[in-house]
N, C-alpha and C positions, 0 to 999 in steps of 0.2 A: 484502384482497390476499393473493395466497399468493407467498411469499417462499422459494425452494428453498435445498438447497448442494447441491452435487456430492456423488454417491458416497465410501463408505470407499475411502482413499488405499491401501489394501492390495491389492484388488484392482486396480487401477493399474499398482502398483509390483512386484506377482509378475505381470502380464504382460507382457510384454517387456522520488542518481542523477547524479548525475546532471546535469549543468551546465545550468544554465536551466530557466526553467518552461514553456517554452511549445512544442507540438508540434512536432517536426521536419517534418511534411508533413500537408497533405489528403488520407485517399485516396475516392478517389470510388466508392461501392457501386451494389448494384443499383437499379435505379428511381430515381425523383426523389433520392435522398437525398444530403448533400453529404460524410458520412460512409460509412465501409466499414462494409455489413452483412455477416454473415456467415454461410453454410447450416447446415444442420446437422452438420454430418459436418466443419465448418471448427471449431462450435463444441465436437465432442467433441476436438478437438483440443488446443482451449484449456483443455479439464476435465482433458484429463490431464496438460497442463502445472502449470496449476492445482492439481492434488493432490499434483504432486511441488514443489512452492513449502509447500505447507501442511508438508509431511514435514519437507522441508526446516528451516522456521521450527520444528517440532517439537522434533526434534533438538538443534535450536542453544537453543530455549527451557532444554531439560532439563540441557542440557550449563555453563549458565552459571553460576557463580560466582562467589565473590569470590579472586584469582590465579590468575583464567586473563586470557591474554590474547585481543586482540580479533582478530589471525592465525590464534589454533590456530578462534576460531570460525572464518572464514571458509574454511578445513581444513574442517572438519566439514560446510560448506554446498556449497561446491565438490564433495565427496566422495560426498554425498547425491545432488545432482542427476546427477552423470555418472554412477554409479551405476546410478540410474534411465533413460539414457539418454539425458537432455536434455543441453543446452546453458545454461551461465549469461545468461541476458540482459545483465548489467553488464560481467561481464570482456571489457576492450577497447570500452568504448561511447565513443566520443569520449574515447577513450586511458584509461580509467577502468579501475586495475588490480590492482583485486578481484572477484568472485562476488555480495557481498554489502555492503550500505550498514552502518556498527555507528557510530553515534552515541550518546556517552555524553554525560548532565547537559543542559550548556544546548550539547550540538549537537544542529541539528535535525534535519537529514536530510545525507545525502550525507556521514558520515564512513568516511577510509579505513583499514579495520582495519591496525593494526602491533602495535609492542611495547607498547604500553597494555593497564597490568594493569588489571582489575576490582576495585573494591574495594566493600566492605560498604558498603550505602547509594546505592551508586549504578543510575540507569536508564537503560537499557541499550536501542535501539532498532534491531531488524534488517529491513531494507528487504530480499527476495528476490524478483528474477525466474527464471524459465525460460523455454525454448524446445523445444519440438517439434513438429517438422516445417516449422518456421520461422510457428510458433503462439506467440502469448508469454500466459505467470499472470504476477502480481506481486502482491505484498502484504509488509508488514506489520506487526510486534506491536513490544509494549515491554512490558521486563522487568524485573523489581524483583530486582536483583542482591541476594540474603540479607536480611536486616531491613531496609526502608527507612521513612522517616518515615510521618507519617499523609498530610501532604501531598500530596508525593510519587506515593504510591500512587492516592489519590484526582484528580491531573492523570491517570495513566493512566486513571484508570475511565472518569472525563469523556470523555475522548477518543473511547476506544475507545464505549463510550453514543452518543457525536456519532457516530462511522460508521457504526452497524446505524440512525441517526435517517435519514441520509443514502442507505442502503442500501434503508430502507423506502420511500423517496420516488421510487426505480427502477419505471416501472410503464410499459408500452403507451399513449404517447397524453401522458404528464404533461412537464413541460417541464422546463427543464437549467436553471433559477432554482430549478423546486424541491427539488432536493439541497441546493444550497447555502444557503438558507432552512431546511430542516428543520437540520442541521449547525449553521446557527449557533444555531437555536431552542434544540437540544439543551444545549449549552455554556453559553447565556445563561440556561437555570434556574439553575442554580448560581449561590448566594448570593456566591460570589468570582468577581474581575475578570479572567477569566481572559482571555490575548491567543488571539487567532485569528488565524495568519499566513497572510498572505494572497499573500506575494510568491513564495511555489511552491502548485500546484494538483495537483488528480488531473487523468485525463487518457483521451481515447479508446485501446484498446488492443487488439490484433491479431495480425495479418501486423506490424508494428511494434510495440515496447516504446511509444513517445509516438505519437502522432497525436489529430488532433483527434476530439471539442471537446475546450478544457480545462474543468477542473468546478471550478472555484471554491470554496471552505468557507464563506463568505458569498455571498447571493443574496436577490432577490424572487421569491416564490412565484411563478408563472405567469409568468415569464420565462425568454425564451431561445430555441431550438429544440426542436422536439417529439422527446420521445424514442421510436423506434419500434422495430419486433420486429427483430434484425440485429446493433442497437450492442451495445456491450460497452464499459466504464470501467474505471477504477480509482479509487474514492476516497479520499481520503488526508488525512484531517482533522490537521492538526499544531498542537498549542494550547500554550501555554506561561503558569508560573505570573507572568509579569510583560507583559512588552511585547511586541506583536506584532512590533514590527523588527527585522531579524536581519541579518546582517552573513556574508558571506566570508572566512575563511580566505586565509593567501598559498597554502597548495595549489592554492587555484583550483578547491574542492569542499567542502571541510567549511563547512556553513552551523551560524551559531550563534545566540542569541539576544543581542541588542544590548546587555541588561541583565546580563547571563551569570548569569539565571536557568531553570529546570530548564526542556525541552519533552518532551514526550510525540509518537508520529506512530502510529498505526494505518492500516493500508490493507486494500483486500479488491476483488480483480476481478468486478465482477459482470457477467450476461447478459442482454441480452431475446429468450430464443428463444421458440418457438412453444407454447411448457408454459408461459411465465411466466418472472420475473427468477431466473436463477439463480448463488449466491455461487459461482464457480467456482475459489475458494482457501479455502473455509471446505470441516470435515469431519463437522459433527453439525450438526444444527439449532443454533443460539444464539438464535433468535427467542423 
């Protein structure tokens, strides 16, 4: 299978979550399909949103420490993308009022950066969308704030491993069980128990930040709907060093782990256009 990314984010950029898991709408694409596909020229759209999401997480990667806090990041992602001339995806989604998701230790996803400082040892998870042209990227990474343990480190590797598992399983024809089947494959080599949360998902993405399908981190192989040349997702495998059950916040957004042990969340937009899947938030081969 040949497995793309988008072009360098440079040339890009010198030319011109999130409450609940489950899709705000269907949209109905061209042909039989119950999904929005997308042409080509919708999907260079999406690459260059896509690339300024990558710069983005770039940025904020490089920029992290131990006292800084988790504001001045989302300063720096905010600043990146308008910058570049997109729009945030998150800021204002269903009142949601940051730029960028920053989940420290056992939050999983959906935390709202404020005065939380960073400290040594901690991991550090930034979720970023964009938007142009009313195109949405989203992805992303988790970061080992200065020395962190062996552990630690090794939930991120897994993780992120579980997404390119999940990423390779994107192909013309193959079905929406098999993501989520490769994903949990990936996780379940490792000799530790690691959880696999299952109560948020990646998800179809677009002309809207969510829409259907949702993609599962668990699945059976050859199950689901067929995935064909149009779609576009997001996978977003979130595994954590204890229990898969996770718990809300009174914000009414920070998701954490039940156990209030560490999680890790990797994500990465991928495409099926007419050349083949291509990561349209990734900016080198990682394959």
């Amino acid at each position: 299978m040949r497995l793309l990314v988008a072009g360098r984010f440079e040339s890009v950029l010198g030319s011109r979550r999130r409450r609940g898991v489950y899709a705000p709408h269907v949209a109905f694409g061209r042909g039989k399909s119950k999904f929005e596909l997308k042409s080509p020229s919708e999907f260079a759209q999406m690459r260059e949103a896509g690339l300024i999401v990558a710069e983005s997480l770039e940025r904020v990667r490089r920029t992290v420490s131990p006292g800084i806090t988790t504001l001045e990041l989302d300063a720096i992602a905010q600043s990146c993308i308008r910058g570049a001339g997109a729009t945030p995806s998150f800021l204002g989604y269903h009142g949601y009022p940051a730029s960028i998701c920053v989940s420290v230790n056992d939050e999983v996803v959906h935390g709202i950066p404020g005065a939380r400082v960073l400290a040594e040892g901690d991991l550090v998870s930034i979720d970023c969308g964009a938007i142009v042209n009313g195109w949405h990227g989203d992805a992303a990474i988790s970061i080992p704030v200065g020395e962190v343990s062996p552990h630690i480190q090794q939930l991120s590797d897994i993780t992120r491993e579980a997404l390119w598992a999940g990423l390779r399983a994107v192909v013309d024809g193959a079905r929406l069980g098999d993501i989520g089947a490769a994903v949990q494959a990936s996780v379940r080599r490792s000799d530790y128990s690691y959880g696999i949360v299952v109560d948020y998902v990646g998800h179809g993405i677009g002309s809207s930040m969510h829409m259907a399908p949702n993609v599962p981190n668990i699945g059976t192989a050859g199950s689901g709907p067929k995935l064909v040349t149009g779609m576009a997702l997001a996978i977003e495998p979130m595994v954590t060093l204890g229990t898969a059950e996770v718990d809300v916040l009174e914000d009414d957004w920070t998701v954490v782990t039940a156990d209030g042990l560490a999680a890790a969340h990797w994500e990465h937009t991928i495409a099926l256009t007419e050349d083949g899947p291509i990561v349209m938030t990734a900016v080198e081969d990682e394959l």
